[in-house]
C-alpha positions in Angstrom: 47.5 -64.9 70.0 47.7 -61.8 72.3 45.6 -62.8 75.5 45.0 -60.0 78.4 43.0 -60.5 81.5 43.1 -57.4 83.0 42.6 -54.1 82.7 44.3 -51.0 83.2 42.7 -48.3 85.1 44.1 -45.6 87.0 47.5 -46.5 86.3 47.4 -50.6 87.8 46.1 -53.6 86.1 43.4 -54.6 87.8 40.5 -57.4 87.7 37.6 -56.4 85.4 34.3 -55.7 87.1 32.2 -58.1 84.8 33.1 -61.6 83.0 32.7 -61.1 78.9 35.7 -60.8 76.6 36.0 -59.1 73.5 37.4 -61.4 70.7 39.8 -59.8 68.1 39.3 -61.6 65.0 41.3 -61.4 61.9 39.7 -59.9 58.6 41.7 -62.1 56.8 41.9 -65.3 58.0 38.2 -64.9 60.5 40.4 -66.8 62.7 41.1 -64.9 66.5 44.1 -62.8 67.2 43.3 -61.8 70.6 41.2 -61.6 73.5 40.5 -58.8 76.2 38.6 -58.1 79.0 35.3 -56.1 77.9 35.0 -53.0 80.3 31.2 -52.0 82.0 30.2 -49.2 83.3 31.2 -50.0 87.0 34.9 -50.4 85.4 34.4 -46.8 83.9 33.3 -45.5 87.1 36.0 -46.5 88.5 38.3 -45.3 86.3 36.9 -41.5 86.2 37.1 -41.7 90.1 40.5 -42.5 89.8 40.9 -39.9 86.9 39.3 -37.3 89.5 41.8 -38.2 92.5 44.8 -37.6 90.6 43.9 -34.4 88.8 41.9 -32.8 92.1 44.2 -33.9 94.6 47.3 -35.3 92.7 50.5 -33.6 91.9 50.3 -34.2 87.9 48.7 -31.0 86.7 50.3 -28.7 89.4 53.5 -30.0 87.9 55.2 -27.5 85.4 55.0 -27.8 81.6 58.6 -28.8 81.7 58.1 -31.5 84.4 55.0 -33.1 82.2 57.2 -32.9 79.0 60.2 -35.1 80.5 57.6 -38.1 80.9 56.5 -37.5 78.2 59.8 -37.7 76.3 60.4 -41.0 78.2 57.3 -42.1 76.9 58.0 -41.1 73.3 61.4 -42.8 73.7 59.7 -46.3 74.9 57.1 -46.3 72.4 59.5 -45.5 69.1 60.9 -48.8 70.7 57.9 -50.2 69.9 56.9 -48.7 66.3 57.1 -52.4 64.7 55.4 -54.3 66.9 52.4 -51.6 67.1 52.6 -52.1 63.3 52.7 -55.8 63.0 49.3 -56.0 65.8 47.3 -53.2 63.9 47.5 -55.1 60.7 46.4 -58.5 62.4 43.3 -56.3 64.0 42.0 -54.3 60.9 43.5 -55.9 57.7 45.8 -52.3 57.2 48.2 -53.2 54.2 51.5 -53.9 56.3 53.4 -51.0 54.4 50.1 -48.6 55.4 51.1 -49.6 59.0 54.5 -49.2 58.8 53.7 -45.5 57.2 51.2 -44.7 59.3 49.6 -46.5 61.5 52.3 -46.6 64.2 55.4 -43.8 62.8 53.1 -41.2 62.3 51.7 -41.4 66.4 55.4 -41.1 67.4 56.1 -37.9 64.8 52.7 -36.5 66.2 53.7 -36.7 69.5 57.6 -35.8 69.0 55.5 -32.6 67.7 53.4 -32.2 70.3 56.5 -31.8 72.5 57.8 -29.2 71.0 54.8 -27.2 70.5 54.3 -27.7 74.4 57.9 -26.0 74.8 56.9 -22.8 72.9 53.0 -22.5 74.4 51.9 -19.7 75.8 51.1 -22.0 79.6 51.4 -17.9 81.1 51.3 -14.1 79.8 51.5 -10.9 81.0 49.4 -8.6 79.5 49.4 -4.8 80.0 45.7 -3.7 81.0 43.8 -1.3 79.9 43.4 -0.1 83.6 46.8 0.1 83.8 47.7 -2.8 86.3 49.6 -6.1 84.2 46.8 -8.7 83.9 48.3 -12.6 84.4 46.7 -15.0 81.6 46.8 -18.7 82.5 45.8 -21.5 80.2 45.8 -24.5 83.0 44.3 -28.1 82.4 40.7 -28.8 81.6 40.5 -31.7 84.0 40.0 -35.6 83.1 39.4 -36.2 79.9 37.1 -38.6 78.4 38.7 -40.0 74.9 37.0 -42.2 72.6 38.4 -43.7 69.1 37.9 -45.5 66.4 39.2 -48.4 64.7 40.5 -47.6 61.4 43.7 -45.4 62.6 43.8 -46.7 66.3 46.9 -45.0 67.2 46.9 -42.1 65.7 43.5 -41.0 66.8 44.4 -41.9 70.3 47.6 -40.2 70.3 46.3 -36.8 68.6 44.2 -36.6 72.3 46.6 -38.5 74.4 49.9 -36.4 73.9 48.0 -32.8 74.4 46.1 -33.8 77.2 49.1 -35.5 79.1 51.0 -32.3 78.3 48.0 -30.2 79.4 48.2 -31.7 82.8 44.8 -33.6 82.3 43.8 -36.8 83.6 41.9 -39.5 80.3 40.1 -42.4 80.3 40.3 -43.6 76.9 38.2 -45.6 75.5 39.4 -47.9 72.0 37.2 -49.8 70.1 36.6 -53.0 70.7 37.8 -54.1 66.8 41.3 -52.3 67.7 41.7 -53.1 71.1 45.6 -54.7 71.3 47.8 -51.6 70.8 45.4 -49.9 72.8 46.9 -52.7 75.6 49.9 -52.5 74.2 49.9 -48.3 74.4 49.2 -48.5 78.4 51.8 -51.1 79.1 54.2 -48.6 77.6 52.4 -45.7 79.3 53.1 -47.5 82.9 57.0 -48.1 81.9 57.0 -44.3 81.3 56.4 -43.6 84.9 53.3 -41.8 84.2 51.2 -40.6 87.5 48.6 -43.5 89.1 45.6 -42.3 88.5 46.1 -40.5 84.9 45.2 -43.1 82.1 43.2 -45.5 82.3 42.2 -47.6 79.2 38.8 -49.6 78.3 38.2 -51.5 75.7 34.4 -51.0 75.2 31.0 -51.3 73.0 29.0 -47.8 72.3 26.9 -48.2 75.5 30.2 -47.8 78.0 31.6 -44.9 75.5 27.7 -43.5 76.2 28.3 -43.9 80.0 31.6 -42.1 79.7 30.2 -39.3 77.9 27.6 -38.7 80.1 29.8 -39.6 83.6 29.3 -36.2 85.5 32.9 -36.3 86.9 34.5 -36.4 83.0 35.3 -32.8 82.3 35.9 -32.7 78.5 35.0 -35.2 75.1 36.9 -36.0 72.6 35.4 -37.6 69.9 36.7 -39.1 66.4 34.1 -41.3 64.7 30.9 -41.5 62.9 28.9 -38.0 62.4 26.0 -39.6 63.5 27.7 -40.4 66.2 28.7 -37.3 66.7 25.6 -35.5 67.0 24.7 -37.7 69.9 27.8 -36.5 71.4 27.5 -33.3 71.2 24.1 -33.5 72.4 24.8 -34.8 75.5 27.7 -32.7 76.4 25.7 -29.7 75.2 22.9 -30.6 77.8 25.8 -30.4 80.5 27.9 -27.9 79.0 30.7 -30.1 78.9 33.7 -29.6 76.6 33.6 -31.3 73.3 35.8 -31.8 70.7 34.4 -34.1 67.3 36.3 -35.2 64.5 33.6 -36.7 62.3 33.2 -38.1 58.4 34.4 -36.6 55.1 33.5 -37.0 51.3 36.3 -35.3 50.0 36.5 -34.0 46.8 39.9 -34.1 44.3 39.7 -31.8 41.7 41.5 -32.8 38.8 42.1 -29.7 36.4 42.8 -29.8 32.3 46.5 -29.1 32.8 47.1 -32.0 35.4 49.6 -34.6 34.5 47.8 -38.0 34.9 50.2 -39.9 35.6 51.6 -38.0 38.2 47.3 -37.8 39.6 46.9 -40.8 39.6 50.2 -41.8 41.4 48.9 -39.3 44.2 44.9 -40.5 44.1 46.4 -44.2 44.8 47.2 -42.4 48.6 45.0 -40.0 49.0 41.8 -42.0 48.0 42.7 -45.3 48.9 45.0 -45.8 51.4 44.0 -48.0 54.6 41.8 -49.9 52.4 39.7 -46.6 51.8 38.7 -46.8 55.3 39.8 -43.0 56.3 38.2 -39.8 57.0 40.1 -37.9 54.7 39.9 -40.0 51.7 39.3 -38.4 48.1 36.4 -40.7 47.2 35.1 -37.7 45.0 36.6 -37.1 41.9 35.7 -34.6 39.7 37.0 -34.2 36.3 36.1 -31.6 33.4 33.9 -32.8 31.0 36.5 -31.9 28.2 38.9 -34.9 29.5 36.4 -36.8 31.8 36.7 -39.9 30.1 40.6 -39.3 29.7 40.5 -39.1 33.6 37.8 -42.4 33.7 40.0 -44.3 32.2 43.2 -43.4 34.2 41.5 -44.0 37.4 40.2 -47.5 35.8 43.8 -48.8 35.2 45.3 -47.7 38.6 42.8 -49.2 40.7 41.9 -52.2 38.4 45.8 -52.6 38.6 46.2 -52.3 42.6 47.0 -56.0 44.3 44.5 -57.2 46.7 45.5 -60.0 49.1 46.8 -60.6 52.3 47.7 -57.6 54.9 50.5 -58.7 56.4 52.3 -59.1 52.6 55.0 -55.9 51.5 53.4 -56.7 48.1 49.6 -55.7 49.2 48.0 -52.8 48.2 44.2 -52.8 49.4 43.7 -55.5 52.0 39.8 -56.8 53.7 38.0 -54.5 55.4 37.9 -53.9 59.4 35.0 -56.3 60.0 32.1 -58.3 57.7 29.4 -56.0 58.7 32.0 -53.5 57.1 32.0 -55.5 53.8 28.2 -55.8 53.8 27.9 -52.2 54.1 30.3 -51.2 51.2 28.7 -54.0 49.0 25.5 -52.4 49.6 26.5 -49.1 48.5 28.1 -50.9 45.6 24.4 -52.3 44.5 23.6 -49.0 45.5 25.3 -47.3 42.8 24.6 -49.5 39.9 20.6 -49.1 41.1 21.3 -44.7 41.2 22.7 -45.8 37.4 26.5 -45.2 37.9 28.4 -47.4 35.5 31.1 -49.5 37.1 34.1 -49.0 35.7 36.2 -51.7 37.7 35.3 -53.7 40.5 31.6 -54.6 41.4 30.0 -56.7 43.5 31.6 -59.7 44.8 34.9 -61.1 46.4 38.1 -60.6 44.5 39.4 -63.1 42.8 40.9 -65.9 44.9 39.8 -64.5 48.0 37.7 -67.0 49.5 37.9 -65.9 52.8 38.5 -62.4 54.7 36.1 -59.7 54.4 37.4 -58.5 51.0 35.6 -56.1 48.2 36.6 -55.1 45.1 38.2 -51.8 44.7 35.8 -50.1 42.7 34.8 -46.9 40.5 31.9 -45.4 39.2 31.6 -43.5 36.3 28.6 -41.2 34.6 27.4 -40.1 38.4 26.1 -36.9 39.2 27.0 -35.5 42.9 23.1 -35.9 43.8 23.5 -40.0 44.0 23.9 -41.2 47.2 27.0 -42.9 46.2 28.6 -39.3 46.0 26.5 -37.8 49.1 27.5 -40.6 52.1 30.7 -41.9 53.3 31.2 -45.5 52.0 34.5 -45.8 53.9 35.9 -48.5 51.6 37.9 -49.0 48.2 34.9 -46.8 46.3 35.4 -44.1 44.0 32.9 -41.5 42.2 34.0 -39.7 39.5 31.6 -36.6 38.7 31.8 -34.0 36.0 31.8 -30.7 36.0 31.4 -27.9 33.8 34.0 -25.4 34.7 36.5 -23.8 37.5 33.2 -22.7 39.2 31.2 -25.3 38.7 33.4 -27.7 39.9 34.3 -25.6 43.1 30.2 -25.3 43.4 30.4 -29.4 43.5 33.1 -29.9 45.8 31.1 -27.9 48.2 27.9 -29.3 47.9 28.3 -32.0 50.6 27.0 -31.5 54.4 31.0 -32.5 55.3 33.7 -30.1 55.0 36.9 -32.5 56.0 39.2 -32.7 53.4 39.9 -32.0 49.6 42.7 -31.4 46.7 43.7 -30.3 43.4 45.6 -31.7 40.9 47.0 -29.0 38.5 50.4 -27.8 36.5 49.7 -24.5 37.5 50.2 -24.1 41.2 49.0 -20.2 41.4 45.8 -21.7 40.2 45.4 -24.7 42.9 46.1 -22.2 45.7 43.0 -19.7 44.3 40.5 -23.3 44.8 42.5 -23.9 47.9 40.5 -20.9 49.4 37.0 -21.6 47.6 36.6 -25.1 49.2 35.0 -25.2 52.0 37.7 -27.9 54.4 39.4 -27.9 57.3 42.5 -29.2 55.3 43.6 -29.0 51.3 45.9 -30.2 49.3 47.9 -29.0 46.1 48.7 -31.8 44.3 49.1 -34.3 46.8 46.6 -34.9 50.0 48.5 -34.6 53.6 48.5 -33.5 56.9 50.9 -32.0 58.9 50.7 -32.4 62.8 52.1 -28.9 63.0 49.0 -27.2 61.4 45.6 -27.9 62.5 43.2 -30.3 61.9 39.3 -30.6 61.1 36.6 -30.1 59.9 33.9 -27.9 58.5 30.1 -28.2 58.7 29.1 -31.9 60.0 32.9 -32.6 59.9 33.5 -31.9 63.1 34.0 -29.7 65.9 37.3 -27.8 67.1 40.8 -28.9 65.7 44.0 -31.0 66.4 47.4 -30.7 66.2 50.0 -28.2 66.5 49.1 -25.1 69.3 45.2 -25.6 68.3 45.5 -28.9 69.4 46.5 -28.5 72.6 44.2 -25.2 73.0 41.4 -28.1 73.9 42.9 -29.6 76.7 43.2 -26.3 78.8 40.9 -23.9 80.4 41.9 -19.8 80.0 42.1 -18.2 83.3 42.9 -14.4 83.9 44.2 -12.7 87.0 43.8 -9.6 87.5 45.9 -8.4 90.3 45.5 -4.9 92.8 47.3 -2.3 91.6 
């Protein structure tokens, strides 16, 4: 069992302000797998006032771009070191399938912020542009100041590293703050961050309920939110920093919508759903929990979906074998059940899955993967993010109609199209109202950004619009 007792603010490990402990318990086994300190509000204090000394007085953002980006490499050196290990702890802490983890949950961080790096050596830190007046005006895009991050649990580290990496590069100072279900690579991401030689006074990280991430939002010395979590969340977010006109950046839900056309192959849909709509136990933003299928070959489509997720293997995380593992926590499993009863109530007819534990699961906060036929995009089923191993499979009418359905949601994440003809998938491609889109497969690439429409979300990452959050624009305008 991983055991901290400190924490790590402004760049030292240091003595928590208060007594309690968060407790990292397994969502297989309901056993512990860790313990760390729980931060307060005294500890965030703290580490903003730290945050502020290093960026107001410290050397860190009057560095150059160049000079950030070589501690930065040496970070991205020690932490590929460290890819398995990350791997290993965020499958003990949230029940990702180990071959999920090994994709995703700890590689993908490290690609992000290899990218990162090289978008930060082609940014535009300083221009020269002609005026109008005739004298050269001197555009500057310079750091927004410290940085108040706060993640959640179901992607841990690559949440924290698609604010991290830009804001490091920026020449920011950031408190992060992890939840308290993911809090061990969080630990495990400063201890690499302090081998790195990264300035005292820069990170800080606190493992913390919502009442500290509250306190951090509203701490007047915190310059800029970032935000990926809940919508409703969200809102409240985006409340407070809109009363104090503070910078805010919100990646929120998603009820993304695949389209699956006439001429689609199945098989090959259904190979590419498995990802896109499950993966991470269905517990991801971006997941195609929608699925809309022509009424000409809806029951074609039905019954595909039926056999590929009545077929996936359930079990323990930390097996290669393990396709869907438990969910993140048991007030996570009482929530998807509910939506499960939910469905069956709104009249859906489940096609596999249900209610209950998977079979031999006895312990662990398990579901069965699940999918609901006969629903109509009014239910609620097909309305609110479930964030579990739950699929809805509407149909529509038409090209239009289904278009018309994959837009009627108040989020505006993510969506696809599964088609032979590809002419055709790129014409939907611009009808859908997402931040992102796939053709026949569901990705993201951490050159192009990403976000959301409507309650989505605020803002993007990755690539150049990613680090356009984490700087202020400042023009010059010298005497002629």
């Amino acid at each position: 069992m991983r055991s901290y007792d400190r924490l790590y603010i402004g760049g030292e490990w240091v003595e928590p302000a208060g007594s309690d402990v968060i407790e990292v318990i397994s969502p297989h086994t309901e056993e512990p797998v860790g313990r760390v300190p729980e931060a307060t509000e005294a500890d965030v204090d703290r580490a903003v006032a730290a945050a502020r000394r290093a960026f107001d007085q410290g050397d860190w953002p009057r560095r150059s771009p160049a000079e950030r980006a070589e501690v930065v490499q040496k970070f991205s050196e020690l932490y590929a070191a460290r890819i398995p290990e990350l791997a290993e702890v965020i499958t003990e802490e949230m029940g990702s399938p180990i071959t999920f983890s090994n994709l995703a949950q700890s590689p993908a961080p490290w690609m992000m912020l290899t990218s990162f790096i090289e978008t930060a050596a082609k940014f535009p830190w300083e221009e020269i542009r002609q005026g109008v007046l005739g004298t050269d005006v001197i555009v500057r895009r310079e750091a927004v100041g410290v940085v108040g991050a706060i993640v959640p649990w179901n992607v841990p580290q690559f949440v924290t590293m698609s604010k991290l990496a830009p804001a490091l590069l920026a020449g920011c100072a950031i408190v992060l703050k992890p939840s308290p279900e993911t809090p061990l690579d969080a630990m495990i991401l400063a201890d690499i961050l302090d081998e790195a030689g990264v300035p005292k006074g820069i990170v800080s990280v606190l493992p913390a309920g919502r009442e500290v991430g509250e306190h951090l939002v509203r701490h007047p010395g915190v310059d800029k939110i970032a935000f990926t979590g809940s919508t409703a969340a969200g809102r409240r977010i985006a409340g407070i920093c809109g009363e104090q006109l503070k910078r805010v950046s919100l990646e929120l839900g998603g009820k993304s919508a695949a389209i699956v056309l006439d001429d689609a192959d199945l098989e090959t849909t259904m190979a590419g759903l498995k990802f896109a709509s499950l993966m991470n136990n269905g517990q991801a933003c971006v997941a195609q929990t929608r699925i809309l299928a022509s009424r000409a070959r809806y029951g074609d489509v039905v019954d595909a979906l039926g056999e590929m997720v009545g077929g996936m293997t359930v079990g323990d995380p930390r097996q290669d074998g393990t396709e869907i593992g438990p969910l993140v926590a048991q007030r996570q499993q009482e929530r998807v059940e509910k939506y499960i009863a939910l469905g069956q109530e709104e009249g859906a007819r489940v096609v596999v899955g249900g209610s209950g534990r998977p079979a031999g699961m006895d312990t662990g906060w398990y579901v069965q993967p699940t999918v609901f036929a006969d629903a109509s995009n009014d239910m609620r089923i097909a309305q609110e993010e479930i964030f579990g191993p739950v699929l809805t499979v509407i149909p529509y009418d038409d090209v239009d109609d289904a278009v018309r359905i994959a837009n009627d949601s108040e989020y505006g994440l993510a969506g696809s199209v599964w088609t032979a003809d590809a002419a055709a998938g790129l014409d939907i491609a611009g009808r859908v109202r997402t931040g992102t889109f796939g053709v026949n497969q569901y990705t993201m690439d951490f050159v192009a950004p990403f976000g959301g429409y409507k309650a989505s979300g605020l803002g993007r990452e990755f690539g150049e619009e990613g680090l356009d959050h984490y700087v202020e624009l400042k023009s010059i305008i010298p005497a002629g």
